[in-house]
Structures are given as structure tokens and as C-alpha cells.
C-alpha positions in Angstrom: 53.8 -20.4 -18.8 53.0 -16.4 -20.4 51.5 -14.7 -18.1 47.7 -13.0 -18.8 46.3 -10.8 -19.7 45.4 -9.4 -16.3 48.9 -9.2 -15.0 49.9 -8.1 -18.2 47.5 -5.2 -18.0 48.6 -4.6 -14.8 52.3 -4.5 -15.7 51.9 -1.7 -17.9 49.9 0.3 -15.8 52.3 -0.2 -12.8 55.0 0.9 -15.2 53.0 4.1 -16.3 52.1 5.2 -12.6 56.3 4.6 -12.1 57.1 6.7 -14.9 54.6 9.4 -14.2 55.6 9.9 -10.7 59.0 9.9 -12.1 59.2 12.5 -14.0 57.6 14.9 -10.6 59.5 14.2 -7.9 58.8 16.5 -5.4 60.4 16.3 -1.4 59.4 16.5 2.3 56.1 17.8 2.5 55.4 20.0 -0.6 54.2 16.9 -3.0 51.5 19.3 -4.6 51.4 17.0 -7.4 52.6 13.6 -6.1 50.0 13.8 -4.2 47.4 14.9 -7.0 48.4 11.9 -8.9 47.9 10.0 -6.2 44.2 11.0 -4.8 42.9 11.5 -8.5 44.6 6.8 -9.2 42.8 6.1 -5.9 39.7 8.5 -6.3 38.8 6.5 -9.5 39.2 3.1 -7.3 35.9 3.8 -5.0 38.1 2.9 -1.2 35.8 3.0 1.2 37.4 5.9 3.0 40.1 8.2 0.9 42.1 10.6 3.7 44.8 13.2 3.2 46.3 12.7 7.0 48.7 15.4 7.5 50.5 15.4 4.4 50.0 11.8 3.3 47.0 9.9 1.8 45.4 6.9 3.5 42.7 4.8 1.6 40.9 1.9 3.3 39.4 -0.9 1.3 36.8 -2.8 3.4 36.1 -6.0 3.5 32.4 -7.0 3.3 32.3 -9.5 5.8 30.8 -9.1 9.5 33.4 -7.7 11.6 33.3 -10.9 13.8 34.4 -13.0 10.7 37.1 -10.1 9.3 40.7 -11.1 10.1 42.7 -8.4 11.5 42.9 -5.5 9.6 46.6 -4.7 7.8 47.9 -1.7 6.0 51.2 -1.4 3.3 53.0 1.8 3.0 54.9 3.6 0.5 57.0 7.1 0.8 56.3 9.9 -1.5 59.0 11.9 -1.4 62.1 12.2 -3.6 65.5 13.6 -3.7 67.5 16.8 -4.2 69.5 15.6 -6.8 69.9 16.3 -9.9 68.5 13.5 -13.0 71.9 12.8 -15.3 70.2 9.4 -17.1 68.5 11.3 -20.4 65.9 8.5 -20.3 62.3 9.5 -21.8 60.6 9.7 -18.5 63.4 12.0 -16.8 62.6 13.8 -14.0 61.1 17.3 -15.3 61.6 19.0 -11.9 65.0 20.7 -11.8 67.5 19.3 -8.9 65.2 16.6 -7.5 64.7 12.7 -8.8 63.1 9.9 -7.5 67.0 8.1 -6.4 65.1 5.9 -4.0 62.7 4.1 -5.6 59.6 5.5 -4.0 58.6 5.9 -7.4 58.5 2.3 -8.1 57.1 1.9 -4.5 54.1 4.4 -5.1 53.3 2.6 -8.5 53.3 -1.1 -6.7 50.5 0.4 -4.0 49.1 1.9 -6.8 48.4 -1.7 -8.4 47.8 -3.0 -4.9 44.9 -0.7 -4.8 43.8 -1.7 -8.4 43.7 -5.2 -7.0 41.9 -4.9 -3.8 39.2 -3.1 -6.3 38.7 -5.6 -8.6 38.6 -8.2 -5.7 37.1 -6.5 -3.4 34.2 -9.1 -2.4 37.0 -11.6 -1.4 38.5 -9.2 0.9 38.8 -10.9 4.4 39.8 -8.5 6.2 40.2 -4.4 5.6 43.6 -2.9 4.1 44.4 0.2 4.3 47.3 1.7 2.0 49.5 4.4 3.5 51.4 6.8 1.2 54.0 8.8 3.6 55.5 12.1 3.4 58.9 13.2 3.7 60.4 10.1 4.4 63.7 11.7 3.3 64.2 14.4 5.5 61.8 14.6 9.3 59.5 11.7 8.3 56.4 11.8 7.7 54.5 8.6 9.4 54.7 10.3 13.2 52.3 12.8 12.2 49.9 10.2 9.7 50.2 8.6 12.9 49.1 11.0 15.4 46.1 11.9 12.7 45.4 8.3 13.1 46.6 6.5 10.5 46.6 3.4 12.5 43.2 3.4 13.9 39.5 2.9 11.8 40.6 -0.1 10.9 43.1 -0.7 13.7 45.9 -2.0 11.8 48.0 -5.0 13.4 50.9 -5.0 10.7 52.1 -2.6 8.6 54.2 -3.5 5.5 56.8 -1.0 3.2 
């Protein structure tokens, strides 16, 4: 069976937010435009609430059922940061920042949030229960989810699981 159009669609734009956030990694907490990227994909995807919580983002899609029939509320995270070390692969979408790459994969991790969020838009009157998608700072070096934490991260919805 070939898939549709819709995942298709989806597939290329997952692959375009990977490759985009590829070529700027940026690490621990200055992820000037990481984060840019980020807040202008989500912006564009009306959450209910878009946050920058010390250092990392946090948008909230709500579901439109009475909060007595909601389930409990559940969030996904990704990590923003990249590496200090240097891109050798010469592909097209190379990192273009100097002694830093995205080694990890928190590229690709970024990009799949990024088409969880596209999703939860488009299906947003389904929702049963609010999501709120977490992209954390500095992951590499002190971690960033204590302090997304402390800004409350977790709480409005208060989130029961979390998933990476």
C-alpha cells in the first residue's frame, strides 16, 4: 500500500525542518536561531499557549472537550542543542556553523515534534486530552529541563507522562 498524500506531505516537511536545523546547530543555551526556527514552525500552528521557559519553548495544544471529559494531559520532548564538533560529511545540508553539528540526532528529534505539532493542528477537534510539546535546552552540557521545570513546564496542563 503507497502511502498519501498527507503523510507524504508530511515526510518532506519533516525532512526540510531536519535539514534546516541541521545546517544551525547551536549548543547549551545560546540557540539564537534554533530557537527562531522553532517559535516562528510553531507560531504559524495557532497552540493555544506558545512559551519560551527559560531557554526552551513549550506549546500547549488544547483539547476542546470539558475538562471533566479530557484524559490526562501528556507532553513529548525534544533537545535543541548540538555538538562541538566539527561537520566532515560534505552533504548539501552541512552544518554552516563552524565546529558544532547536530551528532545526536536532536535535529531529527526537533523535526519529528515539529510534525507532531503540524498534526495536533490539523486534528485538533479530536484532541482528547491537551499535549504539550517541550523543546529542551542544553541537553548536552548542564541540562536544560530542571529550569523548564522550575518555570513550570509541567504544570497548566499538569502533565502525567512525558515522552523523548
Amino acid at each position: 500500500m503507497r502511502p498519501g498524500n498527507a503523510v507524504l506531505d508530511q515526510t518532506r516537511l519533516m525532512r526540510q525542518d531536519r535539514r534546516a536545523l541541521h545546517w544551525m546547530p547551536e549548543a547549551g543555551f545560546e540557540l539564537d536561531k534554533t530557537r527562531a526556527y522553532i517559535w516562528k514552525s510553531l507560531s504559524a500552528l495557532q497552540p493555544d499557549r506558545l512559551e519560551e521557559l527559560n531557554g526552551g519553548i513549550r506549546a500547549v495544544f488544547c483539547s476542546p472537550l470539558p475538562p471533566e471529559e479530557k484524559r490526562s494531559a501528556i507532553g513529548f520532548r525534544s533537545d535543541m542543542d548540538a555538538l562541538r564538533v566539527e561537520e566532515k560529511t560534505g552533504l548539501p545540508f552541512a552544518s554552516r556553523h563552524p565546529g558544532f553539528m547536530h551528532a545526536c540526532g536532536h535535529d531529527g528529534h526537533m523535526a519529528v515534534l515539529l510534525a507532531l505539532a503540524r498534526i495536533l493542528y490539523q486534528s485538533r477537534s479530536a484532541l482528547t486530552r491537551d499535549v504539550a510539546l517541550l523543546f529542551e535546552p542544553s541537553e548536552e552540557t548542564i541540562g536544560g529541563a530542571q529550569p523548564m521545570i522550575e518555570a513550570g513546564a509541567l504544570k497548566n496542563p499538569d502533565l502525567k507522562h512525558v515522552f523523548g
